[in-house]
FIBADO-224333 format. One record per residue (C-alpha): residue number from 1; chain; x, y, z. Coordinates in steps of 0.1 Angstrom, whole numbers, padded with zeros to 4 digits. Example, Ala and Ser with C-alpha at 12.3 -4.5 7.8 and 13.67 -1.06 7.14 Angstrom:
2
[1; "A"; [0123; -0045; 0078]],
[2; "A"; [0137; -0011; 0071]],
This chain:
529
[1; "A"; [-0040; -0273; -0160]],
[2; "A"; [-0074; -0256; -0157]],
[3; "A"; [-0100; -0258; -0184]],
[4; "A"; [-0110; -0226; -0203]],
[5; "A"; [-0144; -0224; -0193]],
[6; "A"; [-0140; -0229; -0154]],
[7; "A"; [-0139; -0192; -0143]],
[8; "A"; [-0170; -0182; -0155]],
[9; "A"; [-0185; -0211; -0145]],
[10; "A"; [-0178; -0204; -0111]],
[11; "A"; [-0183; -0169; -0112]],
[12; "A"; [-0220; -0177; -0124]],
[13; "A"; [-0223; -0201; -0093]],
[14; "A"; [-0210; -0176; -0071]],
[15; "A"; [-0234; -0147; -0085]],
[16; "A"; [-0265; -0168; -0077]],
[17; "A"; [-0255; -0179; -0047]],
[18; "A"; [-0257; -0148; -0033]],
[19; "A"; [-0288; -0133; -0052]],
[20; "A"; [-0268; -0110; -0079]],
[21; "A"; [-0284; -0100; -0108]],
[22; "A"; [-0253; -0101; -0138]],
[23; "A"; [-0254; -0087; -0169]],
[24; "A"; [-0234; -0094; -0201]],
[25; "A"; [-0214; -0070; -0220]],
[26; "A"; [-0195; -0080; -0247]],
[27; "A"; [-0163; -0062; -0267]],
[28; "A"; [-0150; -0068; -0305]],
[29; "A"; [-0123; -0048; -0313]],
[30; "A"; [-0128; -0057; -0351]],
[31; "A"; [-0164; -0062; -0358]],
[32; "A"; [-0173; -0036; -0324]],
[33; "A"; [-0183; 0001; -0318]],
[34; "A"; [-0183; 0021; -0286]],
[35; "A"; [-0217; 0034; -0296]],
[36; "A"; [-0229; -0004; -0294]],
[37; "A"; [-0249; -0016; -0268]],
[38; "A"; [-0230; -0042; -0259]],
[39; "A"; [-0248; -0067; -0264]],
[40; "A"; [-0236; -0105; -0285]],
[41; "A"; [-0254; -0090; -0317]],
[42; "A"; [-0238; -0055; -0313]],
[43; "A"; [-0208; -0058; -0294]],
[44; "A"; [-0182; -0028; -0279]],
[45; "A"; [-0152; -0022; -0298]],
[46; "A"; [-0133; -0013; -0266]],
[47; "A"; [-0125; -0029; -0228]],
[48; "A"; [-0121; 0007; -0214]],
[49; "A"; [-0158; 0017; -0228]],
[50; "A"; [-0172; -0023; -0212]],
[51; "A"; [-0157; -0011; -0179]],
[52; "A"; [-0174; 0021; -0180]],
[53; "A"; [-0212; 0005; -0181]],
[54; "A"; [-0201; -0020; -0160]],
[55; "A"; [-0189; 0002; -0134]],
[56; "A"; [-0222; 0022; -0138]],
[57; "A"; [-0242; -0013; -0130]],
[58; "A"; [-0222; -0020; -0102]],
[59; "A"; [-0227; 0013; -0085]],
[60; "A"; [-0267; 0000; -0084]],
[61; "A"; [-0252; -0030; -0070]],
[62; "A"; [-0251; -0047; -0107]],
[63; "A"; [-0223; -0071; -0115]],
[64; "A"; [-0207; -0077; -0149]],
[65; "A"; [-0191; -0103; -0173]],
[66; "A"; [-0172; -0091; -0198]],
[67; "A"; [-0167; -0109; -0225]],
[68; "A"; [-0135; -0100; -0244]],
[69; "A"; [-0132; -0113; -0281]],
[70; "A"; [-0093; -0125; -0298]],
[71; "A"; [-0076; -0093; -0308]],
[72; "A"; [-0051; -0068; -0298]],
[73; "A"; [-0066; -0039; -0279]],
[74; "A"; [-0047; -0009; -0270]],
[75; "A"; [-0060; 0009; -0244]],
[76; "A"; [-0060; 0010; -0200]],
[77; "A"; [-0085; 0001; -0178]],
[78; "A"; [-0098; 0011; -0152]],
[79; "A"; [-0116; 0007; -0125]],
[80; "A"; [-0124; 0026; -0092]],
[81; "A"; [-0150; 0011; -0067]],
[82; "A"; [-0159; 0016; -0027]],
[83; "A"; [-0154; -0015; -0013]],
[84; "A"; [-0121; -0031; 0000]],
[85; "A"; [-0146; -0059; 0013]],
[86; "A"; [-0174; -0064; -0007]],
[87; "A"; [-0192; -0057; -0037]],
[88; "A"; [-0212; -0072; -0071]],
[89; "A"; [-0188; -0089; -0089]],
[90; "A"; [-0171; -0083; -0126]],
[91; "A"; [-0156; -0109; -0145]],
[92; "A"; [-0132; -0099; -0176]],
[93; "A"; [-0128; -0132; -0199]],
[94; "A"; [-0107; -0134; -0229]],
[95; "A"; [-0127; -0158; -0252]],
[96; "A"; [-0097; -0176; -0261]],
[97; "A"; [-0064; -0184; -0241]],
[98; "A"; [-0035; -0162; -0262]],
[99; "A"; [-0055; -0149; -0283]],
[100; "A"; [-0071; -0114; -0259]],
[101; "A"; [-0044; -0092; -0259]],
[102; "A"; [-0045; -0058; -0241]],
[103; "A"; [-0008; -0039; -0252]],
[104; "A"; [0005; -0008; -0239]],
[105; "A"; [0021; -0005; -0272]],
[106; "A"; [0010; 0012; -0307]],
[107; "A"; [0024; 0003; -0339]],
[108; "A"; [0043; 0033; -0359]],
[109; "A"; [0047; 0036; -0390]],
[110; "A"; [0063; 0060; -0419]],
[111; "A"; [0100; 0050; -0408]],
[112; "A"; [0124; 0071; -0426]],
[113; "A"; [0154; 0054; -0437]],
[114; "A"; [0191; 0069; -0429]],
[115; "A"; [0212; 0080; -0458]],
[116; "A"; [0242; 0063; -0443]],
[117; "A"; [0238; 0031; -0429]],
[118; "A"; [0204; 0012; -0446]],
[119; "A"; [0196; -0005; -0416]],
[120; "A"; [0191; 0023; -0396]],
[121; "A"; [0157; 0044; -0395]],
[122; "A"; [0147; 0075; -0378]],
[123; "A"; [0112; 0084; -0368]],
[124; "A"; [0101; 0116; -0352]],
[125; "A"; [0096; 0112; -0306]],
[126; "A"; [0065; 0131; -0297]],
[127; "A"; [0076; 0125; -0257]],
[128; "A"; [0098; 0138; -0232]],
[129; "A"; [0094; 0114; -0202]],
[130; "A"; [0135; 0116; -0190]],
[131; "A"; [0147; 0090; -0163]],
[132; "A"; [0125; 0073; -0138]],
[133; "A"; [0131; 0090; -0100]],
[134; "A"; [0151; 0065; -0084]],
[135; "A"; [0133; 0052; -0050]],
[136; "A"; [0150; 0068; -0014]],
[137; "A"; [0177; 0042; -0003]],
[138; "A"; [0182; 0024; -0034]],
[139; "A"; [0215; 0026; -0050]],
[140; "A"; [0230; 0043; -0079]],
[141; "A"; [0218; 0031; -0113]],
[142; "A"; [0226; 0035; -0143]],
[143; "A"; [0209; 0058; -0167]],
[144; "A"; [0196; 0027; -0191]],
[145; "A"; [0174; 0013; -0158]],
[146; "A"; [0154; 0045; -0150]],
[147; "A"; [0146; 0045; -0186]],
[148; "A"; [0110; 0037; -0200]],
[149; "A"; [0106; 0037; -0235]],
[150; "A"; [0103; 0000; -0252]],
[151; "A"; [0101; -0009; -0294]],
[152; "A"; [0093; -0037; -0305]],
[153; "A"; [0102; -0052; -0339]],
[154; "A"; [0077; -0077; -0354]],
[155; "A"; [0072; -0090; -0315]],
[156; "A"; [0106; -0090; -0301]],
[157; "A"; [0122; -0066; -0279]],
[158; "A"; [0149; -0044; -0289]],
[159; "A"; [0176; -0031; -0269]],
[160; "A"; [0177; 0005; -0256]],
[161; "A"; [0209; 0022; -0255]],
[162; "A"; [0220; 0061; -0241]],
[163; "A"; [0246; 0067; -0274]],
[164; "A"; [0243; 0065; -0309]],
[165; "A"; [0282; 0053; -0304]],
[166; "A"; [0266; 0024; -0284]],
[167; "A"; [0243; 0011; -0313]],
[168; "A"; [0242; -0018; -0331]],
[169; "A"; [0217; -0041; -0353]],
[170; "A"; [0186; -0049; -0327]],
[171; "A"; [0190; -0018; -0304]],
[172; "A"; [0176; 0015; -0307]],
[173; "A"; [0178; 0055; -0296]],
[174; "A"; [0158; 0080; -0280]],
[175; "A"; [0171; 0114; -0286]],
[176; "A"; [0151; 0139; -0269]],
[177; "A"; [0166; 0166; -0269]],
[178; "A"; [0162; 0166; -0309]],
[179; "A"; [0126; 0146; -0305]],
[180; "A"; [0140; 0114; -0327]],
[181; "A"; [0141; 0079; -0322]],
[182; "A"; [0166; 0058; -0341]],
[183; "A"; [0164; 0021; -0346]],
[184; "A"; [0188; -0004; -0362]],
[185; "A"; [0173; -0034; -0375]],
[186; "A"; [0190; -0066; -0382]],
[187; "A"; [0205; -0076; -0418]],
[188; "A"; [0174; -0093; -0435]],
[189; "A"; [0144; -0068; -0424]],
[190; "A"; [0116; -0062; -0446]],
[191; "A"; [0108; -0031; -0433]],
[192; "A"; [0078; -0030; -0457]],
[193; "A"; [0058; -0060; -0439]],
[194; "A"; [0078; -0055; -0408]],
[195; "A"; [0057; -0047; -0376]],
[196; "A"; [0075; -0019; -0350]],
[197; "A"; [0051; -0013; -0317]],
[198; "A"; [0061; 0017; -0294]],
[199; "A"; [0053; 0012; -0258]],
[200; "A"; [0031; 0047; -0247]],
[201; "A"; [0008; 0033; -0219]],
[202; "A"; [0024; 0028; -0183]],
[203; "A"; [-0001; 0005; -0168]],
[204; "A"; [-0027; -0021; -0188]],
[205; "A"; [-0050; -0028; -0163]],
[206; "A"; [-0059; -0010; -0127]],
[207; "A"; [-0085; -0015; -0102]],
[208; "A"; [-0093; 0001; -0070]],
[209; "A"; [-0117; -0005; -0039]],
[210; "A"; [-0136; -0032; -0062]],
[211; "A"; [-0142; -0066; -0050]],
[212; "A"; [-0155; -0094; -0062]],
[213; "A"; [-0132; -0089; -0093]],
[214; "A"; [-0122; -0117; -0116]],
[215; "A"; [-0100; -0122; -0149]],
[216; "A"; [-0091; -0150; -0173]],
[217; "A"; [-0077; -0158; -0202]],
[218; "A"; [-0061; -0127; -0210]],
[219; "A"; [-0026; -0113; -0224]],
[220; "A"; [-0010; -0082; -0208]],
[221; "A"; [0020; -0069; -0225]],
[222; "A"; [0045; -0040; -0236]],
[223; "A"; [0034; -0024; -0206]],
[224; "A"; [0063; 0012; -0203]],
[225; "A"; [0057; 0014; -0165]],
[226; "A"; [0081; 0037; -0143]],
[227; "A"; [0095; 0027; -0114]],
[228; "A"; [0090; 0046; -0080]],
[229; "A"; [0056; 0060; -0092]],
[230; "A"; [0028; 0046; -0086]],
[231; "A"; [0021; 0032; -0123]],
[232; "A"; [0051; 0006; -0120]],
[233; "A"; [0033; -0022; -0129]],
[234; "A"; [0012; -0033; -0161]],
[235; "A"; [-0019; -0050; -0138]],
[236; "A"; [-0024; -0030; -0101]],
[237; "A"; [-0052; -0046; -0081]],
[238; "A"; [-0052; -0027; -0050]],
[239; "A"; [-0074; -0028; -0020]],
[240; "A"; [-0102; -0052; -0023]],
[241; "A"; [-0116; -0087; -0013]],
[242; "A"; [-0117; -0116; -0031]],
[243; "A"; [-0102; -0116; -0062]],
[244; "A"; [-0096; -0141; -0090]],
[245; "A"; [-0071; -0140; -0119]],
[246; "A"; [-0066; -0171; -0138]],
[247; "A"; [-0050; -0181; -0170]],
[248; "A"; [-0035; -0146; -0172]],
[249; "A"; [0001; -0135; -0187]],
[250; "A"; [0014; -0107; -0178]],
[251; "A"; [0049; -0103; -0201]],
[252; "A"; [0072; -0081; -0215]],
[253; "A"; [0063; -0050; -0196]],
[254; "A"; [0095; -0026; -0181]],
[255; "A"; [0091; -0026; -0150]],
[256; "A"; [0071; -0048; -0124]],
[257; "A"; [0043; -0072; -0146]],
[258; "A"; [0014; -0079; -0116]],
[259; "A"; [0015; -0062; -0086]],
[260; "A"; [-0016; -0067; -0055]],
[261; "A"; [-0017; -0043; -0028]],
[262; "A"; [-0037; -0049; -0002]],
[263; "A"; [-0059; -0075; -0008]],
[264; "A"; [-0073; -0104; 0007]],
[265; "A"; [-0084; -0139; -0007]],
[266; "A"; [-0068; -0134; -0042]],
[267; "A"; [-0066; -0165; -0058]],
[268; "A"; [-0038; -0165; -0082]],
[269; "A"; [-0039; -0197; -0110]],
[270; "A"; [-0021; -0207; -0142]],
[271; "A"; [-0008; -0170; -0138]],
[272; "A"; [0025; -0161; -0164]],
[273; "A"; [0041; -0132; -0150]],
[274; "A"; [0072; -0134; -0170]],
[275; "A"; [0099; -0117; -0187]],
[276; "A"; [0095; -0084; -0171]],
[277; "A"; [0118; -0047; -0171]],
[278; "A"; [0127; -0050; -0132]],
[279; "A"; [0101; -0080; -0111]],
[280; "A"; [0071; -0104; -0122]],
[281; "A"; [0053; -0103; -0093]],
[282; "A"; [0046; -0080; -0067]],
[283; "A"; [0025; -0085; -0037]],
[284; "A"; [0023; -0061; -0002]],
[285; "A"; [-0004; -0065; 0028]],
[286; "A"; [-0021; -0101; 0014]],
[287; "A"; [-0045; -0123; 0037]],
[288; "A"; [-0053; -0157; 0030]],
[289; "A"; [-0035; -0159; -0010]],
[290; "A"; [-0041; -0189; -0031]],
[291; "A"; [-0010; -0188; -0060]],
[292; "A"; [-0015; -0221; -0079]],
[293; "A"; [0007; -0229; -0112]],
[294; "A"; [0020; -0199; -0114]],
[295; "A"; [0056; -0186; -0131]],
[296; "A"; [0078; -0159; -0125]],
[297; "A"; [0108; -0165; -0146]],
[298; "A"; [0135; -0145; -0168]],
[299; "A"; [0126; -0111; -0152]],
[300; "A"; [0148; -0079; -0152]],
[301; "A"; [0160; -0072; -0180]],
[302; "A"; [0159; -0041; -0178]],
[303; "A"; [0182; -0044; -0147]],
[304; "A"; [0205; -0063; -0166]],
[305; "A"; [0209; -0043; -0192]],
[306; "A"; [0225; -0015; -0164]],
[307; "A"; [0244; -0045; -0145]],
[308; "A"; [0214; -0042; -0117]],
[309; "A"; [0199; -0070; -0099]],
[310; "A"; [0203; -0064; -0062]],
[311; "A"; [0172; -0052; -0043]],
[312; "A"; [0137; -0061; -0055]],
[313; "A"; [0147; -0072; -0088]],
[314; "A"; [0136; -0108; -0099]],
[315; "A"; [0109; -0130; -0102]],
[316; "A"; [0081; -0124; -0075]],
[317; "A"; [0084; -0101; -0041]],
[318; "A"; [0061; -0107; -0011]],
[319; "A"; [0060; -0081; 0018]],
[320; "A"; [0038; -0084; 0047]],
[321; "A"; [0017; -0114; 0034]],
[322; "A"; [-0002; -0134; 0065]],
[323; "A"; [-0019; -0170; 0052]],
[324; "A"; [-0012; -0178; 0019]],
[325; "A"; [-0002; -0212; -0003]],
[326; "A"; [0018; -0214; -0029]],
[327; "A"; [0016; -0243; -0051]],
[328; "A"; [0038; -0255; -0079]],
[329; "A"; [0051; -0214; -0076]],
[330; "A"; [0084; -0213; -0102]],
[331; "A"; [0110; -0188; -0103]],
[332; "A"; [0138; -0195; -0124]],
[333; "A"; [0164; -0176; -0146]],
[334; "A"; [0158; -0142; -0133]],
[335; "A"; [0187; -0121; -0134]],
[336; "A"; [0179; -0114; -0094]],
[337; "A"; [0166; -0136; -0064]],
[338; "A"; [0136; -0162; -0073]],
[339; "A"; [0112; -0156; -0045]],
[340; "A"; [0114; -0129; -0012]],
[341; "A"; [0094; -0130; 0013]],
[342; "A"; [0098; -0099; 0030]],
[343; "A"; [0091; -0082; 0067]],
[344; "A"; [0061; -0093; 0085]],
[345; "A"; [0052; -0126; 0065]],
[346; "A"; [0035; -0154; 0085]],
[347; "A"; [0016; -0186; 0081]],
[348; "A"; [0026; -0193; 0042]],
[349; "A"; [0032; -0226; 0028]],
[350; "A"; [0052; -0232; -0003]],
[351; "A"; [0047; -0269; -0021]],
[352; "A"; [0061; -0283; -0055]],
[353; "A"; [0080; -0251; -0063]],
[354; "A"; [0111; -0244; -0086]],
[355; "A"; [0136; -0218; -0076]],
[356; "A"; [0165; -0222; -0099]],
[357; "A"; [0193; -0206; -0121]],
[358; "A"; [0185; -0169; -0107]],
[359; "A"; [0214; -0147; -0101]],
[360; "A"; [0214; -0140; -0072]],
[361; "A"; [0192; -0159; -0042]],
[362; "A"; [0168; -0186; -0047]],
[363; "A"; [0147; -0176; -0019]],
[364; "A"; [0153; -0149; 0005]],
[365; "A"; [0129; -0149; 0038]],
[366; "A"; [0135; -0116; 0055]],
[367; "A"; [0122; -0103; 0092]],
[368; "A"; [0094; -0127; 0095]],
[369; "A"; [0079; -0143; 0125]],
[370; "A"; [0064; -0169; 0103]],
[371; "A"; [0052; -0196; 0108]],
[372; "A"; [0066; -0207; 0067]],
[373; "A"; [0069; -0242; 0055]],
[374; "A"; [0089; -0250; 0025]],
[375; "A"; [0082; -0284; 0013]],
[376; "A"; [0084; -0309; -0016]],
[377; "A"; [0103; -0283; -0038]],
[378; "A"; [0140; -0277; -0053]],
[379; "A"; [0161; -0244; -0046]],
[380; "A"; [0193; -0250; -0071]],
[381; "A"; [0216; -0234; -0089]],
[382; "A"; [0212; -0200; -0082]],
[383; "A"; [0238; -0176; -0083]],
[384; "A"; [0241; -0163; -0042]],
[385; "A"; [0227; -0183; -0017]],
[386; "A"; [0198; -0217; -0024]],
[387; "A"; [0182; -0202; 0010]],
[388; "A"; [0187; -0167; 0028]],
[389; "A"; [0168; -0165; 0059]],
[390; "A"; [0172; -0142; 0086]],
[391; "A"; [0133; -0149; 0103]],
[392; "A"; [0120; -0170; 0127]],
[393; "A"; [0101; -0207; 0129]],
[394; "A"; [0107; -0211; 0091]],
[395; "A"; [0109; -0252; 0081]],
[396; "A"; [0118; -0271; 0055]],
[397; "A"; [0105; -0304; 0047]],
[398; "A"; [0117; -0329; 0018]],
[399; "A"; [0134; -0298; -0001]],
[400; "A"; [0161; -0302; -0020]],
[401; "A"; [0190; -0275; -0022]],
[402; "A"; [0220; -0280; -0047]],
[403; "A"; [0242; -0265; -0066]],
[404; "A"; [0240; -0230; -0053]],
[405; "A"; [0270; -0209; -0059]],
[406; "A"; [0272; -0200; -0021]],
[407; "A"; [0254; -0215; 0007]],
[408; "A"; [0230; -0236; -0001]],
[409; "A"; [0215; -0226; 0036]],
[410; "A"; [0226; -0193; 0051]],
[411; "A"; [0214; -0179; 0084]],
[412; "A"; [0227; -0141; 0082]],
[413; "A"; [0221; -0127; 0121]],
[414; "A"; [0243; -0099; 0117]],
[415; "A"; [0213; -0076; 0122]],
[416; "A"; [0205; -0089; 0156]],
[417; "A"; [0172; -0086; 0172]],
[418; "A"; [0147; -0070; 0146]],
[419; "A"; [0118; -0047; 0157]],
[420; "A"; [0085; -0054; 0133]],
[421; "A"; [0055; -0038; 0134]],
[422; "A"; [0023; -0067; 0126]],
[423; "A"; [0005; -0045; 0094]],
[424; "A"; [-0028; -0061; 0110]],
[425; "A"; [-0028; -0058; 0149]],
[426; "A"; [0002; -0028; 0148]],
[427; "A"; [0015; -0046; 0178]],
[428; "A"; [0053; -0050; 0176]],
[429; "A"; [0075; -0081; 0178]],
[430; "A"; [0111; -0086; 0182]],
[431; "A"; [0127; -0112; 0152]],
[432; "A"; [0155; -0127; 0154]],
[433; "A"; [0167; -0160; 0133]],
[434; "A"; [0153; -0189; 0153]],
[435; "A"; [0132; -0221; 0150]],
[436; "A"; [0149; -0232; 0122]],
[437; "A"; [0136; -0270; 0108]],
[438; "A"; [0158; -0287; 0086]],
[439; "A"; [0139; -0323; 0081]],
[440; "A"; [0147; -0350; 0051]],
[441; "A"; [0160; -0327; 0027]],
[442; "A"; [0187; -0332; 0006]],
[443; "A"; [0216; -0305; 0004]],
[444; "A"; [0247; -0305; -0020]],
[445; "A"; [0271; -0278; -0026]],
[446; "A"; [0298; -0268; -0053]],
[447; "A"; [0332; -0251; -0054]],
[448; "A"; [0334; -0231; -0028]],
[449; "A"; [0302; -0229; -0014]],
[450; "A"; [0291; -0242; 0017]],
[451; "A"; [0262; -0266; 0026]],
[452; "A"; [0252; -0246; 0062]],
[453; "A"; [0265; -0212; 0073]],
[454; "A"; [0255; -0190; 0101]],
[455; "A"; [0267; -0149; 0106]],
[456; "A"; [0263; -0141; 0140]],
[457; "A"; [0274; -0111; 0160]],
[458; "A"; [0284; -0134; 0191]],
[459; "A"; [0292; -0171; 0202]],
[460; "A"; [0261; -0168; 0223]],
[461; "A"; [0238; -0155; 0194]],
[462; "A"; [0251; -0189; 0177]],
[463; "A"; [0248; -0207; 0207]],
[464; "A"; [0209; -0195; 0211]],
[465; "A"; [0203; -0202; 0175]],
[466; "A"; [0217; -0239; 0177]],
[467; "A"; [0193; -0244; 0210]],
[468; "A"; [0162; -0239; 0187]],
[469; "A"; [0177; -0255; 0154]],
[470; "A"; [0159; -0291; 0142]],
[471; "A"; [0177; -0309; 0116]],
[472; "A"; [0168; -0341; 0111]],
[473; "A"; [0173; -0376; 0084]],
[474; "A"; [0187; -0351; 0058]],
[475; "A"; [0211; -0362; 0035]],
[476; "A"; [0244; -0335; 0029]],
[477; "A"; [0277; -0338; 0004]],
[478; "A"; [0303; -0314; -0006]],
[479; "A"; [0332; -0329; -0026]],
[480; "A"; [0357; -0307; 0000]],
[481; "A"; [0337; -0314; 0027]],
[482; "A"; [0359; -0301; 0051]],
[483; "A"; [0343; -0263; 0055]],
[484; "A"; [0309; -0278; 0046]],
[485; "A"; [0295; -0261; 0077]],
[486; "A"; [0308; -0225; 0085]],
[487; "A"; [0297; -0202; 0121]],
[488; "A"; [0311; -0169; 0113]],
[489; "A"; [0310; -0146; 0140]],
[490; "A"; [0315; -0106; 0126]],
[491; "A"; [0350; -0093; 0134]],
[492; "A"; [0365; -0125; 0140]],
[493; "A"; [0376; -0159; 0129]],
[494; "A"; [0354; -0179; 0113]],
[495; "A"; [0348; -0214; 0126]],
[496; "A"; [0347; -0243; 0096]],
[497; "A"; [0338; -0276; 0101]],
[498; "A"; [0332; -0308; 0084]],
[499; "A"; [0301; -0330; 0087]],
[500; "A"; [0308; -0350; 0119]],
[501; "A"; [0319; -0318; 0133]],
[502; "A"; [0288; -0303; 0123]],
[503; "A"; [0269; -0331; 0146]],
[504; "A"; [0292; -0326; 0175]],
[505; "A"; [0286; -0283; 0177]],
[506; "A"; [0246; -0282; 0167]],
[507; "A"; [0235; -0315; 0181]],
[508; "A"; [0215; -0321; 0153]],
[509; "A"; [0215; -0343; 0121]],
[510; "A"; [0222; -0374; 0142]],
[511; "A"; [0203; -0393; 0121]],
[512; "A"; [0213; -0375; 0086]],
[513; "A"; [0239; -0387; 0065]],
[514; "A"; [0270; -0373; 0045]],
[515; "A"; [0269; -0394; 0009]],
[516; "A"; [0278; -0384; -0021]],
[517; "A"; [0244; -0402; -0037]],
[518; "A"; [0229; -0362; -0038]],
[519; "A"; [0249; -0356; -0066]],
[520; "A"; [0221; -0376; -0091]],
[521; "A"; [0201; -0349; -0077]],
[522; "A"; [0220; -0324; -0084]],
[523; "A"; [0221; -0331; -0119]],
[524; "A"; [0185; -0332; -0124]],
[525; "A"; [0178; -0298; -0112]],
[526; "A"; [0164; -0277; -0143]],
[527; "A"; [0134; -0249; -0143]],
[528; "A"; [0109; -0276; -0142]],
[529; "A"; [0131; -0308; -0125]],
């Protein structure tokens, strides 16, 4: 773990280095006034208002540290800058791990208790927000995941439901159409000490065009972001240079919690993106990430709630990224995929991480030229596939893959040659699944899944794709292991095979064995093995 102090001790460093003249601006939300001057003696009582003179400094080429005392603030902020390159820098710092919260929820009171049922209270609903558009090419969804509107009752999430004939203790009602909101609260509430939030604010935190950024030690939360708009996260860092966030969670929010868009050197570390509406983490057009001790577990909700979790739901989604590390990167119990890695991703490494018990894939790499190297991590127990690849020169190195409900590797080439466009260069190169490295890893399936599958559209589009495969002093078991390896071509048979027949087609794993020793492995597979 990192200690509290070593952001701004490196942002200090960094400002000196390069001649910057930083100024401190401190916020108090208790003891503070936005008529302040910000200074330690006579602190801000907001972020937003701290943002403001800091963005006035930085426009004289003036950076900022803003120091952030414990308390709940509710309120966005925001930030719009000129530089996607460079820039003075500004540092937000919670002065306590936990303890700076920035909510996009307010608390209500004067709850007006129902005549009939005594658990049951009624409050007036000032806003008419509908459904969320649904984005072009995504399936239907049910009315419950367009929704927006989050309550909270003394810090824990209550259901939403569409019907009054749907409702029960914990969940709660919007009726627009009569402006009232209905919530039922479990047998035992004090409703005279208890504590109900209302999520109002879409997005907590966004910056734009400004470099040099930094936060730490900050909590981000109750966040009522729409999807398909372009507030669907609580934190958007968009289109900058160099930017830190450490010791940062970003939870309960309804729809994605951190999303960066275009954005290079963003160090990510001891990041909690976590229990999110739809995704935890959202990243498009990266160069050269850093994502260190990070989590992105138990997302989508939401999506569950409406029996979604197919598309980008889950724990983090990467499109277009080229250089980045991931280091001890987990995604577990999302009710999704773990990790995607999406169209256009090259030269990523991925060490110590934990994909496990997601729905559906533990890690889906999609369209990429790559290089990506997978190594020293565990992909298990996930509901679909352990690995769903259909990219090039992708390798995996001392991994281990068990447990997952269908293949623990599966090659899906039913899309043939891919055209993708480089988001750098805008040259264009054709993908198809290739270069495959399977090296000491240990793979172990269950049921009915298989260890290694490949969809092809052809025997020759298998044939080509067993030319470039390397698999090598791996160690496989299945329990049924005759249809541990499966070559499905589309509109035909497919052809099964068992672990010596496996070495006879691909010409690989000569040196690997079939032992049933993987299945200690197996059984030590949790979110944090």
């Amino acid at each position: 773990m990192y200690l509290s102090g070593s952001l701004g001790i490196a942002a200090a460093v960094s400002l000196a280095a390069f001649g910057q003249t930083v100024r401190d601006v401190y916020v108090d939300s208790v003891k503070g006034s936005d008529s302040a001057l910000g200074s330690h003696s006579e602190p801000l009582k907001s972020i937003a208002q701290a943002t403001v003179l800091a963005m006035r400094n930085y426009a004289n080429g003036i950076g900022a540290r803003i120091h952030v005392a414990p308390g709940v603030y509710r309120e966005t902020i925001t930030l719009r800058g000129t530089s996607a390159t460079s820039g003075p820098q500004i540092i937000f710092e919670g002065s306590q791990v936990g303890q700076t919260v920035v909510s996009g929820s307010d608390e209500w009171k004067g709850w007006q208790q129902d005549g009939a049922n005594s658990e049951m209270y009624a409050h007036r609903w000032p806003y008419h927000w509908g459904q969320c558009p649904t984005l072009p090419g995504w399936p239907a969804l049910q009315d419950i995941v367009k929704r927006r509107e989050m309550i909270f009752l003394n810090g824990v999430l209550m259901r939403q439901v569409v019907s009054r004939a749907d409702m029960r203790p914990g969940t709660f009602l919007v009726d627009e159409s009569s402006n009232v909101v209905n919530i039922w609260v479990p047998s035992g509430t004090d409703m005279n000490v208890a504590t109900i939030e209302v999520s109002t604010r879409p997005t907590l935190f966004y910056s734009d065009h400004v470099s040099n950024l930094a936060m730490s030690r900050m909590l981000l939360q109750n966040s009522n972001a729409c999807m398909a708009s372009s507030q669907s996260a609580a934190v958007i860092i968009a289109n900058a240079a160099h930017v830190t966030i450490e010791q940062l969670s970003v939870n309960w929010n309804n729809w994605h919690g951190l999303a960066l868009y275009n954005v290079a050197n963003p160090t990510v570390r001891a990041v909690h993106t976590d229990h999110n509406g739809e995704l935890g983490m959202n990243g498009v057009r990266l160069k050269n990430a850093t994502f260190d001790d990070v989590t992105a577990s138990n997302n989508n909700w939401r999506g569950q709630w409406g029996a979604f979790d197919t598309w980008e739901t889950g724990g983090a989604k990467f499109l277009r990224v080229h250089g980045g590390v991931f280091t001890h990167f987990v995604a577990s119990k999302n009710n999704g995929r773990g990790i995607w890695f999406d169209t256009d991703s090259a030269d990523l490494t991925v060490v110590r991480g934990v994909f496990a018990n997601n729905s559906r894939d533990g890690m889906f790499i999609e369209k990429s030229q790559g290089p990506i190297t997978i190594a020293d991590s565990w992909i298990c127990g996930n509901g679909d596939a352990g690995v769903l690849t259909n990219s090039d020169q992708v390798s995996f190195d001392r991994v281990k893959v068990l447990g997952n409900r269908a293949s623990q590797i599966l090659v899906d080439g039913r899309g043939g040659a891919v055209r993708v466009q480089d988001w750098e260069t805008s040259e264009y190169r054709v993908i198809t699944p290739a270069h495959l490295s399977l090296i000491r890893g240990t793979y172990a399936g269950v049921n009915n899944g298989a260890l290694f599958s490949i969809i092809a559209r052809s025997p020759d589009e298998i044939s080509k794709f067993l030319g470039t495969l390397h698999a090598s002093r791996n160690v496989w078991y299945k329990a049924e292991g005759a249809d541990a390896f499966q070559l499905h071509i589309v509109g035909r048979n497919s052809e099964v095979t068992d672990f010596m027949g496996w070495k006879r087609v691909s010409r690989q794993d000569q040196d690997s064995l079939f032992s049933p020793t993987v299945l200690a492995a197996q059984g030590a597979c949790t979110d944090e093995p």
